[in-house]
LOLO-587826 format. One line per 4 residues: number of its first residue (from 1); their letters; for each residue x negated, y negated, z negated of C-alpha. Coordinates in nm, 2 decimals. Layout:
BEGIN
NUM> a> X Y Z | ...
END
This chain:
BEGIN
1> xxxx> 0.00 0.00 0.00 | -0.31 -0.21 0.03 | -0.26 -0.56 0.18 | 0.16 -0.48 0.15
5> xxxx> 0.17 -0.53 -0.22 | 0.09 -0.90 -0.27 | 0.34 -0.96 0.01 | 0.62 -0.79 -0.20
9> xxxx> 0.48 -0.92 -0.58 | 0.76 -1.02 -0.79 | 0.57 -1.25 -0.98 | 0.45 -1.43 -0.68
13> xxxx> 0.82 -1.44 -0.56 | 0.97 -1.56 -0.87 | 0.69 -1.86 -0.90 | 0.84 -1.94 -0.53
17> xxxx> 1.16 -1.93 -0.63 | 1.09 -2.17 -0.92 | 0.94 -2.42 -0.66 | 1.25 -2.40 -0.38
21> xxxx> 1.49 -2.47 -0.70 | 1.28 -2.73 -0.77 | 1.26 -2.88 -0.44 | 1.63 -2.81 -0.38
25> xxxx> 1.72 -3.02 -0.69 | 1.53 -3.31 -0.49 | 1.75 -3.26 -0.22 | 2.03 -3.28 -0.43
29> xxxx> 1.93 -3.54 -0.60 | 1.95 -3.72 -0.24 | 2.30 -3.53 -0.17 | 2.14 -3.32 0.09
33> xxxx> 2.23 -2.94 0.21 | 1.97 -2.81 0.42 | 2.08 -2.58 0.72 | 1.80 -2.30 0.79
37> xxxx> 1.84 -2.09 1.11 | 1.62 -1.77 1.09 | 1.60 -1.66 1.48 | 1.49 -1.29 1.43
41> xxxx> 1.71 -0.98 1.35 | 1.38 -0.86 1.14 | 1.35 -1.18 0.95 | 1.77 -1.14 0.92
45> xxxx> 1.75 -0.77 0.77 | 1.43 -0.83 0.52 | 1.63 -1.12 0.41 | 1.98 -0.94 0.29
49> xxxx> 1.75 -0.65 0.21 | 1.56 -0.82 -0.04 | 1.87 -1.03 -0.12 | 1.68 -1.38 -0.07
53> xxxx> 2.02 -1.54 0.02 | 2.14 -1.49 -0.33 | 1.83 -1.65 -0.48 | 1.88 -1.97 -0.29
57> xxxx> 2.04 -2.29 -0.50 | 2.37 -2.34 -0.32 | 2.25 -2.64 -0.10 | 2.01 -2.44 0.07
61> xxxx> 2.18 -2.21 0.33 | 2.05 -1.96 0.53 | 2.20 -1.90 0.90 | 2.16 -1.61 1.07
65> xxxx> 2.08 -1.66 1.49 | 2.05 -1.50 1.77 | 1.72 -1.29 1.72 | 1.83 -0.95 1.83
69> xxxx> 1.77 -0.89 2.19 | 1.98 -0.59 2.17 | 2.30 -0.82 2.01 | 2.24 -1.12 2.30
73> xxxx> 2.19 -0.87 2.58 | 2.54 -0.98 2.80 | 2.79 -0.64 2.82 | 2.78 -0.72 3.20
77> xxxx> 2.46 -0.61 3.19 | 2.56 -0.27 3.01 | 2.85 -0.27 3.26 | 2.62 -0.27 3.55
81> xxxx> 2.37 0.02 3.39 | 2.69 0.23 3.35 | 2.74 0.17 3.72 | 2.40 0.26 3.83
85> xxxx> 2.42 0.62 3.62 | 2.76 0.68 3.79 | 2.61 0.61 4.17 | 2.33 0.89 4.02
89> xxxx> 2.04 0.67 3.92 | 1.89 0.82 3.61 | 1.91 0.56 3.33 | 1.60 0.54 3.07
93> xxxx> 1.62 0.29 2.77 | 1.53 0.25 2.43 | 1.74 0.43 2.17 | 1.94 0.13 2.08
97> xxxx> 2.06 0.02 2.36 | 2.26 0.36 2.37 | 2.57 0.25 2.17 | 2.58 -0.14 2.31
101> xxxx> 2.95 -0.20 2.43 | 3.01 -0.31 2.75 | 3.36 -0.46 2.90 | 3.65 -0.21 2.74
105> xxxx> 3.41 -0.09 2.48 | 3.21 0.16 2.72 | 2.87 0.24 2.63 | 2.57 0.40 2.77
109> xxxx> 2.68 0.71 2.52 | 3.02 0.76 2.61 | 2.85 0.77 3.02 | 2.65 1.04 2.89
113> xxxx> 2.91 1.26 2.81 | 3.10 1.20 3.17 | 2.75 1.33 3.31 | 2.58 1.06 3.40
117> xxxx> 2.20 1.10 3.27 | 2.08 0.85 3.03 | 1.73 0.94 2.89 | 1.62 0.75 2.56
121> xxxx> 1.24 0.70 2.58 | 1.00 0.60 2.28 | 0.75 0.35 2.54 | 0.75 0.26 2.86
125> xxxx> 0.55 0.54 2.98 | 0.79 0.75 2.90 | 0.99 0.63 3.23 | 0.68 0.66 3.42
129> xxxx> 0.68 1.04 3.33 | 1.04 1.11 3.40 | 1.02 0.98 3.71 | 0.74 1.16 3.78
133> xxxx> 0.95 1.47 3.72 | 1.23 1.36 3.92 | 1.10 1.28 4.22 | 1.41 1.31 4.39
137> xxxx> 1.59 1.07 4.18 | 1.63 0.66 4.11 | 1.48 0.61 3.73 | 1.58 0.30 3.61
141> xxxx> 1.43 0.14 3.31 | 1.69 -0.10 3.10 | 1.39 -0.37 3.06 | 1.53 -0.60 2.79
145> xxxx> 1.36 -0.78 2.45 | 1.21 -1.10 2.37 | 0.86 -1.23 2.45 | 0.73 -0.95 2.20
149> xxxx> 0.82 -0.65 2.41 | 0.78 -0.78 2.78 | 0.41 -0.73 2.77 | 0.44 -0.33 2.79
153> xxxx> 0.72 -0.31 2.95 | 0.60 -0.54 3.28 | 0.27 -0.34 3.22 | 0.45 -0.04 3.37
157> xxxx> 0.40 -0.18 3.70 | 0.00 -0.14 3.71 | 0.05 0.22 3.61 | 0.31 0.27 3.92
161> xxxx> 0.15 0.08 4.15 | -0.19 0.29 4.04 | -0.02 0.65 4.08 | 0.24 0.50 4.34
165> xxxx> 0.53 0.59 4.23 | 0.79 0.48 4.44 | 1.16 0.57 4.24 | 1.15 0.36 3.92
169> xxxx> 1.27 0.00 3.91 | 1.33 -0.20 3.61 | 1.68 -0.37 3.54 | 1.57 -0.67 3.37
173> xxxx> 1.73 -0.92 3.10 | 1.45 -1.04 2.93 | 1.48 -1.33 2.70 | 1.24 -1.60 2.57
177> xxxx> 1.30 -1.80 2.22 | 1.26 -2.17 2.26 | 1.51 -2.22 2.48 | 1.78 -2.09 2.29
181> xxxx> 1.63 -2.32 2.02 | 1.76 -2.62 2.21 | 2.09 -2.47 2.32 | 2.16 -2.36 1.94
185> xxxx> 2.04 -2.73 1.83 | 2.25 -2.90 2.02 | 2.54 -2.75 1.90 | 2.71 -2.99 1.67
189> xxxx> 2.95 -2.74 1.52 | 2.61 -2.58 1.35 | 2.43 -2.87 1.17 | 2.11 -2.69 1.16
193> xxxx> 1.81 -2.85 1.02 | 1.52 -2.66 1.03 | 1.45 -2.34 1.20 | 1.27 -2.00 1.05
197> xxxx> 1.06 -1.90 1.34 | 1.01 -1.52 1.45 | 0.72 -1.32 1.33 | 0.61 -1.10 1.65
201> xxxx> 0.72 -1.34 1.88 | 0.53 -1.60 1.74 | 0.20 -1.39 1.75 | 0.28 -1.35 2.19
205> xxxx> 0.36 -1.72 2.25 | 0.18 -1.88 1.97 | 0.27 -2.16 1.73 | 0.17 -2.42 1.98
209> xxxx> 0.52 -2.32 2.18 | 0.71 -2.49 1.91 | 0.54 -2.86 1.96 | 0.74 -3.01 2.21
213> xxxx> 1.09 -2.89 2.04 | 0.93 -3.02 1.71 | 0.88 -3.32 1.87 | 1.14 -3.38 2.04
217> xxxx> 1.48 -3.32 1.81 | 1.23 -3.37 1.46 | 1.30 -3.03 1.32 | 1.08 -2.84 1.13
221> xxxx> 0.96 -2.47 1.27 | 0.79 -2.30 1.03 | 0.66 -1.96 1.12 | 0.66 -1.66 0.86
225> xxxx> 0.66 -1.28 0.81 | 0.91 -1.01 0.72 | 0.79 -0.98 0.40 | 0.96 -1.15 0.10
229> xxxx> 0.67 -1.33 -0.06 | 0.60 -1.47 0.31 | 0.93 -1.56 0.39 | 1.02 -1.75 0.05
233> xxxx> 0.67 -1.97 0.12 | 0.83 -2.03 0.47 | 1.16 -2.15 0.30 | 0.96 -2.34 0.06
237> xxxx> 0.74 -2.52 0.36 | 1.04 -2.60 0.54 | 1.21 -2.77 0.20 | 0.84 -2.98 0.12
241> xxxx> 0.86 -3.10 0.54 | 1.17 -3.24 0.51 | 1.13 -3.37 0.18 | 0.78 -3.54 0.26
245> xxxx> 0.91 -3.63 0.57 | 0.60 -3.50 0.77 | 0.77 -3.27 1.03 | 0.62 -2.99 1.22
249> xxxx> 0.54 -2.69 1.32 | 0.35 -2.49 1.02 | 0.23 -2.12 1.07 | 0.25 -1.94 0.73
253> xxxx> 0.18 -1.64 0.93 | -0.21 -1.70 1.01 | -0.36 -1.37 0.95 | -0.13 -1.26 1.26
257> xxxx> -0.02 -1.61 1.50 | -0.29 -1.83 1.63 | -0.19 -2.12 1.79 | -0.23 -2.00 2.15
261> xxxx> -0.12 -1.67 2.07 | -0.16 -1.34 2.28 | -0.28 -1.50 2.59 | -0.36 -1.14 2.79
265> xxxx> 0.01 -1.08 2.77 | 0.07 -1.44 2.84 | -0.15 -1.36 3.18 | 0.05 -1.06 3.24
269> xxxx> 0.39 -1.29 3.18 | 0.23 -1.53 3.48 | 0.11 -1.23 3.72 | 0.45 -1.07 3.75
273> xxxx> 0.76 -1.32 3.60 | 0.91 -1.61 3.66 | 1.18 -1.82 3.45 | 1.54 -1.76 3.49
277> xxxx> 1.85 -1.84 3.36 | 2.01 -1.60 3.11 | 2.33 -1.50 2.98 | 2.38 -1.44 2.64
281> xxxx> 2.64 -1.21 2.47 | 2.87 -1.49 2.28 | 2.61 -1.82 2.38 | 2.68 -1.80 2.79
285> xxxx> 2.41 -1.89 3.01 | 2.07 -2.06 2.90 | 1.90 -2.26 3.15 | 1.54 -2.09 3.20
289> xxxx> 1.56 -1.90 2.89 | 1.48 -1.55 3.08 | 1.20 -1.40 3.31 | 1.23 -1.22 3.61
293> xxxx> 1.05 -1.03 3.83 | 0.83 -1.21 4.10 | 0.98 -1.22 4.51 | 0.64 -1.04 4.54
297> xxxx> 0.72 -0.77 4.31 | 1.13 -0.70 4.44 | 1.03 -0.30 4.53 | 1.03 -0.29 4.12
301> xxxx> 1.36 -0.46 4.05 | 1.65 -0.29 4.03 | 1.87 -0.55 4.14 | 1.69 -0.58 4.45
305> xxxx> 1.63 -0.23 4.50 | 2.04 -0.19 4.45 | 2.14 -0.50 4.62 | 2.40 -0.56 4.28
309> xxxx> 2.43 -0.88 4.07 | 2.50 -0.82 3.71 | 2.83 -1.04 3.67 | 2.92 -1.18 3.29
313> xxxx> 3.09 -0.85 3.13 | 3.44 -0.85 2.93 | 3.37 -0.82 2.54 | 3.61 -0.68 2.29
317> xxxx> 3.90 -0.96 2.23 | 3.90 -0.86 1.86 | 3.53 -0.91 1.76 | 3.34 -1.24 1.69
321> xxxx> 3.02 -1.12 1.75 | 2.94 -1.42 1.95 | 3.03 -1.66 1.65 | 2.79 -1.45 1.43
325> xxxx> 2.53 -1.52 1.69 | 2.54 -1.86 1.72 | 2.55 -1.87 1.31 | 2.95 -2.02 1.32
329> xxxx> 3.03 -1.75 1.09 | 2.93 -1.51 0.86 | 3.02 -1.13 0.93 | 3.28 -1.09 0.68
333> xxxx> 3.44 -1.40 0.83 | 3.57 -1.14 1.13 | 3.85 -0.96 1.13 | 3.73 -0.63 1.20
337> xxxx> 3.43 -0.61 1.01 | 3.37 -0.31 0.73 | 3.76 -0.23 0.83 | 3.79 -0.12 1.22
341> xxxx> 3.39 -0.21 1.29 | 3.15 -0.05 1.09 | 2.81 0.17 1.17 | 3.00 0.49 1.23
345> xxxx> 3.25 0.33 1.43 | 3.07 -0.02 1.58 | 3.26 -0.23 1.80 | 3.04 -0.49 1.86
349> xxxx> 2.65 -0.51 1.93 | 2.57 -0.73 1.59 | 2.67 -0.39 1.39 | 2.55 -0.13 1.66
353> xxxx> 2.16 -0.26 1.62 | 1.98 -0.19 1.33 | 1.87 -0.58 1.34 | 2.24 -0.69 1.37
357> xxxx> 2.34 -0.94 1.16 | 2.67 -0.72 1.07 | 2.45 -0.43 1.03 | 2.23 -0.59 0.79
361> xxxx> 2.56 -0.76 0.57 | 2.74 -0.44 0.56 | 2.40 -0.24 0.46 | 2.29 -0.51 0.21
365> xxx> 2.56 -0.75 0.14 | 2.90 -0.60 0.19 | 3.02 -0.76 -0.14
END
């Protein structure tokens, strides 16, 4: 448990706590809530787990966003996968895309046991192989995920390209972070004042692709890990910013982000993507808040290679998944949550993903 314990020390946490109450009673002092957006489904689940929200003086309020790529990945999308199995295209994805509704609550799953073949794979190179063993089939790989998990997934294309592979295409719907920063912030409805920035995705962009949003709208980003310690001395940054009045973007995560970040996946980002705009499950389209594949690289894209254009999908009527998202509400605050939508019986992506904000209230919080 080397280098795991001092993240996770109570005494350590409770000397933090002692400084946000203190800094919160500033605040209050001043009649000021403060509004704190964390932007990662990790960051979401180690704070319920470790029950941080209940910690917090009651003018400091933590807001859960859009941070799990599997809860913002459109049902269109999913719609359009479910297509591609049914025309005989083997489908390979990560495990938890595998319950993700699409329009009339029709998953990847419930396509798997009308026959179509959906393979779950553990890496990228796990699609390389099955379509190495099914040479007489389309493999397509559900490329989705946020800046942390586009590295090895575009990677796949050296690998092909080297053994020349010639029936796997990626169906991609990747996602990038600060620009759903300035969609979310300039939602008036949400009020949010300073943002928790991710962990992982921080350490592939690096803290330096904060600046200009810092500058611009005067909100702090401070970056933090999943740990408790690490994420109460983020809090705690973010309250001593806005009291100070010295705004910025602070990485409390140093022994992982630089401020350039991971710039051989940033080269990899350049070689084979351009931006795009992106739908969102319950935000809508994102100007240039996704990456697609290069002109240069079409043999590899699925939509290309299909000649299909994933249309905005149909989600259930009843859940408010896309208020959770965008932080409107809490998860109890919908109508089927715990009752009709729970993990044996999810209805909507925020309690099918083990980051989902649902997932981590009902797990953690449910009272």
């Amino acid at each position: 448990m080397k280098y795991i314990d001092e993240y996770r020390n109570s005494e350590t946490a409770s000397y933090l706590v002692g400084e946000i109450r203190k800094n919160a009673n500033t605040l209050s002092a001043q009649k000021m809530s403060i509004n704190i957006m964390e932007v990662c489904g990790s960051h979401t689940m180690a704070i319920s787990r470790y029950g941080i929200r209940e910690l917090l003086p009651q003018n400091i309020n933590l807001i859960s966003g859009p941070g799990c790529p599997v809860c913002v990945t459109d049902a269109g999308y999913i719609d359009t996968a479910i297509a591609l199995a049914r025309q005989g295209a083997i489908i390979a994805t990560f495990g938890d895309m595998i319950n993700v509704p699409g329009s009339d609550r029709m998953t990847l799953a419930k396509s798997r046991s009308e026959g179509c073949i959906i393979e779950v794979c553990y890496s990228p190179l796990s699609a390389i192989d099955l379509a190495e063993a099914n040479l007489d089939k389309e493999v397509v790989f559900l490329a989705i995920g946020f800046e942390t998990t586009i590295a090895p997934i575009i990677s796949m294309i050296d690998s092909v390209s080297e053994k020349n592979i010639k029936n796997i295409s990626l169906l991609t719907a990747f996602k990038l972070v600060p620009p759903a920063l300035e969609t979310l912030t300039s939602d008036p409805e949400l009020k949010i004042d300073a943002f928790l920035c991710p962990a992982h995705v921080s350490a592939i962009i690096g803290a330096k692709a904060y600046e200009t949003f810092v500058k611009k709208h005067n909100i702090p980003c401070v970056i933090a890990s999943f740990e408790p310690v690490e994420i109460l001395l983020g809090i705690n940054s973010i309250l001593k910013q806005i009291i100070n009045g010295s705004i910025k973007v602070e990485n409390d995560y140093e022994r992982v982000v630089t401020y350039e970040g991971n710039t051989k996946a940033q080269e990899l980002f350049n070689k084979y993507l351009e931006d795009d705009d992106a739908s969102w499950r319950g935000i809508g389209v994102i100007d240039a808040s996704g990456l697609k594949l290069k002109k240069e690289f079409s043999q590899f894209d699925a939509s290309e290679k299909f000649k299909i254009k994933i249309k905005a999908g149909a989600p259930d009527k009843g859940c408010r998944c896309g208020d959770v998202l965008k932080g409107k509400i809490r998860p109890f605050e919908c109508p089927l949550y715990s009752k009709a939508c729970n993990p044996l019986n999810p209805i909507g992506p925020c309690m099918v993903s083990s980051e989902g904000t649902c997932s981590a209230y009902y797990k953690y919080s449910r009272t």
